[in-house]
C-alpha positions as CSV (number, residue, x, y, z in Angstrom):
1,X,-14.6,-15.3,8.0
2,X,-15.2,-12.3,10.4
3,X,-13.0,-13.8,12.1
4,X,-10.1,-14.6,10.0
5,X,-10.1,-11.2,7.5
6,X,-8.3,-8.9,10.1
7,X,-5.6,-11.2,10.4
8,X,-5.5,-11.6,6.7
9,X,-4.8,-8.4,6.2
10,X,-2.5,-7.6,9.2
11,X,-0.5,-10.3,7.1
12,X,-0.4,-8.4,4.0
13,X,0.4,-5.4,5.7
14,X,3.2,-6.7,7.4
15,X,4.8,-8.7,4.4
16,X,4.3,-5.2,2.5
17,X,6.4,-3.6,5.3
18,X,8.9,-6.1,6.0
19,X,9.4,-5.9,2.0
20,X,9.9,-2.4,2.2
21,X,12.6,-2.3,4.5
22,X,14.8,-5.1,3.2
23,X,14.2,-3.4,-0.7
24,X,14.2,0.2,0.2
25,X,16.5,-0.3,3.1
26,X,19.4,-1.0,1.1
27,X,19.1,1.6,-1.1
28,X,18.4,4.5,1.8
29,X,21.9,2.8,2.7
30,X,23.1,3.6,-0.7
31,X,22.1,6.7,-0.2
32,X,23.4,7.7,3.2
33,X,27.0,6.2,1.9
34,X,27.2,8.5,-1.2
35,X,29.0,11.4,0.5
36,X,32.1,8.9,1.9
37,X,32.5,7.5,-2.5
38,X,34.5,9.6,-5.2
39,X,32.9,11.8,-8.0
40,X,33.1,8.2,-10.3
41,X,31.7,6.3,-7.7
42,X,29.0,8.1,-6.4
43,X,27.7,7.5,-10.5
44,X,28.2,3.9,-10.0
45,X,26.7,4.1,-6.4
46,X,23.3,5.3,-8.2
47,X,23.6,3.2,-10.9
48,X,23.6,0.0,-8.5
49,X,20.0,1.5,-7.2
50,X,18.7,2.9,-10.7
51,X,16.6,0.4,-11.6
52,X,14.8,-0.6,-7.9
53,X,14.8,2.4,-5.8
54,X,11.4,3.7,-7.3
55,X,9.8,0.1,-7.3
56,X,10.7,-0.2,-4.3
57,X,9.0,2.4,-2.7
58,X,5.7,0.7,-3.8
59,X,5.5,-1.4,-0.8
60,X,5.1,0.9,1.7
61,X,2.5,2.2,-0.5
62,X,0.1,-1.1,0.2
63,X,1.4,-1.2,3.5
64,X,-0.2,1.9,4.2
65,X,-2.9,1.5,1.7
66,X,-4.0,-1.5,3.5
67,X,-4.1,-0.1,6.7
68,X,-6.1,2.7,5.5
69,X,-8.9,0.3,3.7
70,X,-8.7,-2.6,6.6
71,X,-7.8,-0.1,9.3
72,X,-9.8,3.0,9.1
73,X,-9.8,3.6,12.8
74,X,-6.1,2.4,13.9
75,X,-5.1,4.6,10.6
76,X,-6.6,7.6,12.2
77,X,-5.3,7.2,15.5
78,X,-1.8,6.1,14.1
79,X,-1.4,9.0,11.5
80,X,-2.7,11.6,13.5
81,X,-0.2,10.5,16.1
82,X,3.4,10.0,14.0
83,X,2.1,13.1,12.0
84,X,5.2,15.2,12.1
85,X,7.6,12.0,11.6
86,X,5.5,10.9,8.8
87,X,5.6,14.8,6.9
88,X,9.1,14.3,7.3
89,X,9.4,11.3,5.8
90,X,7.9,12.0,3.0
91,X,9.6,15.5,2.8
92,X,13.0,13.3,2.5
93,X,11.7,10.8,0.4
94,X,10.3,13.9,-2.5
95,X,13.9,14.9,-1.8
96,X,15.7,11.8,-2.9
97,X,13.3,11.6,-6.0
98,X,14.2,15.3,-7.3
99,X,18.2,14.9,-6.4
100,X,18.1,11.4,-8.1
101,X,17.2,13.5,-11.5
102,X,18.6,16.6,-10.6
103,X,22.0,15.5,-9.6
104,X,22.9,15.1,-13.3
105,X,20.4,16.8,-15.5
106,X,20.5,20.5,-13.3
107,X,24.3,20.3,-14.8
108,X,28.2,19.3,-13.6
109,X,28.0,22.6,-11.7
110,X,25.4,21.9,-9.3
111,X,25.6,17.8,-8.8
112,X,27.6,18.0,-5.6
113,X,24.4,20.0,-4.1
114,X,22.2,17.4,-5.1
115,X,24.4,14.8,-4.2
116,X,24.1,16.2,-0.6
117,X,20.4,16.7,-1.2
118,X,19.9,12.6,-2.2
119,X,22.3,11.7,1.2
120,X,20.0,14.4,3.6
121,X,17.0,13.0,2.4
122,X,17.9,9.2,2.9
123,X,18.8,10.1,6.4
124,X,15.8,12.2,6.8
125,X,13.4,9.0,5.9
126,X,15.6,6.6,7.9
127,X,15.6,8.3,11.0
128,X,11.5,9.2,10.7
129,X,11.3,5.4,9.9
130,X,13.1,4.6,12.4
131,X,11.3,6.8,14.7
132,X,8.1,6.1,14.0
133,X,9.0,2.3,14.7
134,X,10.2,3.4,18.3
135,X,6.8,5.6,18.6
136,X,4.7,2.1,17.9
137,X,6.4,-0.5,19.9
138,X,5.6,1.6,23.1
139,X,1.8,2.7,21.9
140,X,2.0,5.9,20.8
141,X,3.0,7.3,23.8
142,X,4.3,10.5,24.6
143,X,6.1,10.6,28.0
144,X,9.5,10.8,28.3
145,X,10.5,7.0,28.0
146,X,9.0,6.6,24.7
147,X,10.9,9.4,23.2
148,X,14.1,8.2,24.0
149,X,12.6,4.5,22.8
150,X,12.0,6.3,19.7
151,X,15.6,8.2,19.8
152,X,17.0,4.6,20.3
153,X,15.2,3.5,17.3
154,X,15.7,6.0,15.1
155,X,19.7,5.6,15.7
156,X,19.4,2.3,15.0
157,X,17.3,1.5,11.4
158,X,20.0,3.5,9.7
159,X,22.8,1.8,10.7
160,X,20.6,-1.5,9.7
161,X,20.1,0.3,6.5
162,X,24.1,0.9,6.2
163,X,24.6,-2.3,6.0
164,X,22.2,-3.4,3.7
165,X,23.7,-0.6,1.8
166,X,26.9,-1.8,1.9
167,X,25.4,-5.7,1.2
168,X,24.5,-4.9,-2.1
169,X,27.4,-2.5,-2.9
170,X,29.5,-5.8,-2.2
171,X,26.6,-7.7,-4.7
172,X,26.5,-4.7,-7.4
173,X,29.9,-3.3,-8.1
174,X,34.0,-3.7,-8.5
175,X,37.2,-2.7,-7.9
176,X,37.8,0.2,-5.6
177,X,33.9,0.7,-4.9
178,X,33.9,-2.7,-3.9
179,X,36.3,-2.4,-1.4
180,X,35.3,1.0,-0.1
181,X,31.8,-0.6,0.6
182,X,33.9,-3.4,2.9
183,X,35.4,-0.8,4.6
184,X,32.0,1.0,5.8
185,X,30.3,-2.2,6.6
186,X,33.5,-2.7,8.8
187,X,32.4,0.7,10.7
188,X,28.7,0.0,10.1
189,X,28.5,-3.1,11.8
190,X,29.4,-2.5,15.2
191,X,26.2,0.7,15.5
192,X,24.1,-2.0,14.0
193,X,24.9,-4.4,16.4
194,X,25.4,-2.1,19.9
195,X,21.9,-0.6,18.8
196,X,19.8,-3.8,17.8
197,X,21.1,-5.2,21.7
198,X,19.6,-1.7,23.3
199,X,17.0,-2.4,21.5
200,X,16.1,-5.9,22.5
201,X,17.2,-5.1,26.2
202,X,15.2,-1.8,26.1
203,X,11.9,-3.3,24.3
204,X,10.3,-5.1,27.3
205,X,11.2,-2.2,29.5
206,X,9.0,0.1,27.6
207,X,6.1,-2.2,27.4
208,X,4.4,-4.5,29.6
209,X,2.2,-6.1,27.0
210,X,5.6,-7.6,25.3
211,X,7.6,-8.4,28.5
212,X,4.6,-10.4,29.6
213,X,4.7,-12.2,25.8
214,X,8.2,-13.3,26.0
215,X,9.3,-13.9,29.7
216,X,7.0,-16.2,30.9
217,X,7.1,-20.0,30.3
218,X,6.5,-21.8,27.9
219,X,6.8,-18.8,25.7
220,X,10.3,-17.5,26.6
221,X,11.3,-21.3,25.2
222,X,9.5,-21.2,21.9
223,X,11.0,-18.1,20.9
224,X,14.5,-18.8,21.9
225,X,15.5,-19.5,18.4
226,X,14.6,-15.6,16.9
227,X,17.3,-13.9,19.3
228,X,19.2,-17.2,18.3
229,X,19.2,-16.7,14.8
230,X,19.4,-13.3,14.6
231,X,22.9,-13.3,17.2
232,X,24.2,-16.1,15.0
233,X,23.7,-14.4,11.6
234,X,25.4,-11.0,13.1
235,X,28.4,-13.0,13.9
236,X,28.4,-14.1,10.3
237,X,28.5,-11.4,8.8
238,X,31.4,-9.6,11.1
239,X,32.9,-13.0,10.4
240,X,32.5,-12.3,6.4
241,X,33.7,-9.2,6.8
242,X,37.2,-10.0,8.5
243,X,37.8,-12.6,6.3
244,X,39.1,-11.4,3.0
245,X,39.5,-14.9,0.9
246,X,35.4,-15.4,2.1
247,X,34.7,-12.1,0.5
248,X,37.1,-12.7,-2.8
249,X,35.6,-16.2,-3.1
250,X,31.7,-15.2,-3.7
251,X,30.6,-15.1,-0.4
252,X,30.1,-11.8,0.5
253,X,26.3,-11.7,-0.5
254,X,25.9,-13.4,2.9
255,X,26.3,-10.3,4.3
256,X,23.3,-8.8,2.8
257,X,21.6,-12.3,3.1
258,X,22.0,-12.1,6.8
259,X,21.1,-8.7,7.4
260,X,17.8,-9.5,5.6
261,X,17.4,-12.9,7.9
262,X,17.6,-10.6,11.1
263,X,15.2,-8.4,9.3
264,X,12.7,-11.1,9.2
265,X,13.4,-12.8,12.7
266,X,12.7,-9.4,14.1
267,X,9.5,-9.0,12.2
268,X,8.2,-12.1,13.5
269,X,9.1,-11.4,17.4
270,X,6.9,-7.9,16.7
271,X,4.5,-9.6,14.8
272,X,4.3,-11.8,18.4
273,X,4.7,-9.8,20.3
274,X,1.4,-7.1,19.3
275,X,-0.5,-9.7,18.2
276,X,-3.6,-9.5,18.6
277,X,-3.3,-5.5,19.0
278,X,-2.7,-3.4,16.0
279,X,-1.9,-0.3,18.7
280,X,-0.3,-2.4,21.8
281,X,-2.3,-1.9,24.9
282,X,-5.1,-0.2,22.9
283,X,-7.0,-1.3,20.1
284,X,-7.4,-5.1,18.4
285,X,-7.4,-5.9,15.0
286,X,-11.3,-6.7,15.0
287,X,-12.3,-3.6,16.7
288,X,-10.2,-1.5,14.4
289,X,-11.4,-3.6,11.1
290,X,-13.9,-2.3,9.0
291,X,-17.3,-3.8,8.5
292,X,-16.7,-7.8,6.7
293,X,-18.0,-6.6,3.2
294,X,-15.6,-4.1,3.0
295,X,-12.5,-6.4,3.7
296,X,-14.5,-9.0,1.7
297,X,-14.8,-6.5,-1.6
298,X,-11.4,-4.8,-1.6
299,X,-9.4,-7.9,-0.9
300,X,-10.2,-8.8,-3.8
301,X,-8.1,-6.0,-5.5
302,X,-5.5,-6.8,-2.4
303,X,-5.7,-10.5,-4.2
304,X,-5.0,-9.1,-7.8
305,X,-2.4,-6.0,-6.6
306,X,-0.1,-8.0,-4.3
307,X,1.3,-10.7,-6.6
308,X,1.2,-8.2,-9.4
309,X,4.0,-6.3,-7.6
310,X,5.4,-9.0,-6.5
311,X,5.8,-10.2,-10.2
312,X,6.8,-7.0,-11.5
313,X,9.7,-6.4,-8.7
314,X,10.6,-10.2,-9.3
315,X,10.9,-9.4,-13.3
316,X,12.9,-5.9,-12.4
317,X,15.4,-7.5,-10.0
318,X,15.4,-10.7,-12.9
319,X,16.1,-8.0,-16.0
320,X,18.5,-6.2,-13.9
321,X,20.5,-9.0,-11.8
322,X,24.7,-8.8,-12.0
323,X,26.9,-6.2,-11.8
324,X,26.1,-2.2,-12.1
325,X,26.9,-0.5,-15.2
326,X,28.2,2.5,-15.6
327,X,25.2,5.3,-15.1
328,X,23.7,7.3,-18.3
329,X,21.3,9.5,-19.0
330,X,21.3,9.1,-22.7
């Protein structure tokens, strides 16, 4: 049991995370397209996210939450060290929360400001996401190669988060909208791509620990399929996107379908590759957990909380399935 709880709830943490990014990704994309849609649209733009955006939030809430309870020390080294990413990230998350009110109840008059408040803030939290990412896979490190790892990174998860965006635009909504949101993904896609390859190139050049994991034998061999996978669903969905009767004909969910498949196939090569590390090159999982009565006590709330919110965002996303309607405030 001492044994097996840290990796228990390195699971849960993870899921919660990976969650988070394919929920609230899409809807940071949302939210960094708004400024490119017409007056009309942008309503229907936040009308496609109405329902979620909130929810969705919740998971990095037990992400964090669980690294806190499970954690304690790796939460203090890893807070105090992202400190200024993570104030900003929650600086433009507050902001998205008050424009996604304000936009239409502080009056006609003032709805473009807070149009450009909700797009600045979903920027701001996915370029501090995507920094803090960067800032983790090389160890918290300050020199000058983990800054522009973290630069790398924090260029990248929005564009990833563009084309979620654009995924469930394609999903959510009609008409003109529809084929505006084909149109960005068009532009969106090539970023994406050009910055998940730096990425994968730059990775193992950062850090020993994972160039070690996946280029020796047997190892490199086993995880051939995840850059497989994730290479093969990119060239779907640029595929999907350059073929009009495949997006008239019900297939352009694959797009956000895919996106989230690369999503996960990442998530498992970082899962590999800082296993059994929960700072690479620094700390374990064991030596950061706390005592085995503590993770034995509060997973049972973990037990009762996780498929709780998994039920509720499963009933949410069930109520709420089909097409966008047109937003109201009545």
């Amino acid at each position: 049991m001492e044994y097996w709880l840290p990796i228990i709830y390195m699971g849960i943490m993870g899921l919660a995370l990976l969650i988070y990014v394919i929920l609230d990704g899409y809807d940071l994309g949302v939210g960094m397209l708004v400024p490119l849609a017409g007056e009309a649209e942008k309503d229907m733009m936040i009308a496609s996210i109405g329902p979620f955006w909130d929810a969705n939030e919740t998971w990095i809430v037990l992400g964090v939450g669980v690294l806190l309870i499970a954690f304690p020390v790796a939460h203090g080294i890893i807070l105090t060290s992202l400190y200024l990413p993570v104030t900003i990230m929650l600086m433009g998350l507050i902001l998205r929360g008050v424009a996604f009110d304000l936009r239409v109840k502080a009056g006609d008059h003032r709805r473009g400001l807070w149009n450009k408040a909700f797009f600045a803030g979903s920027l701001i939290a996915s370029v501090a996401q995507g920094w803090m990412l960067g800032a983790y896979i090389t160890g918290l490190q300050h020199s000058a190669t983990s800054l522009l790892f973290s630069a790398l990174i924090a260029m990248t998860l929005p564009a990833l988060y563009l084309i979620l965006g654009c995924g469930w635009l394609l999903m959510k909504t009609d008409g003109e909208l529809r084929n505006k949101a084909i149109g960005w993904a068009r532009m969106a896609i090539w970023p994406m791509g050009l910055g998940l390859f730096m990425v994968s190139i730059a990775t193992p050049l950062v850090s020993n620990t994972i160039a070690e994991k996946w280029f020796t034998l047997p190892n490199a061999l086993y995880l051939m399929p995840i850059p497989i996978i994730c290479l093969f669903c990119y060239g779907l969905i640029v595929v999907v996107l350059n073929k009009p009767k495949m997006l008239s004909t019900g297939y352009s969910w694959l797009i956000y379908a895919c996106t989230v498949a690369i999503c996960f196939m990442a998530s498992l090569g970082l899962a590999y590759s800082i296993f059994p590390d929960i700072i690479i090159g620094g700390l374990t999982i064991w030596e950061s957990a706390a005592s085995v009565k503590s993770l034995q006590f509060t997973l049972v709330g973990v037990v009762i909380t996780l498929p709780v919110i998994l039920f509720y965002t499963f009933f949410v996303y069930r109520i709420f399935h089909g097409k966008a309607t047109a937003l109201s405030y009545e």
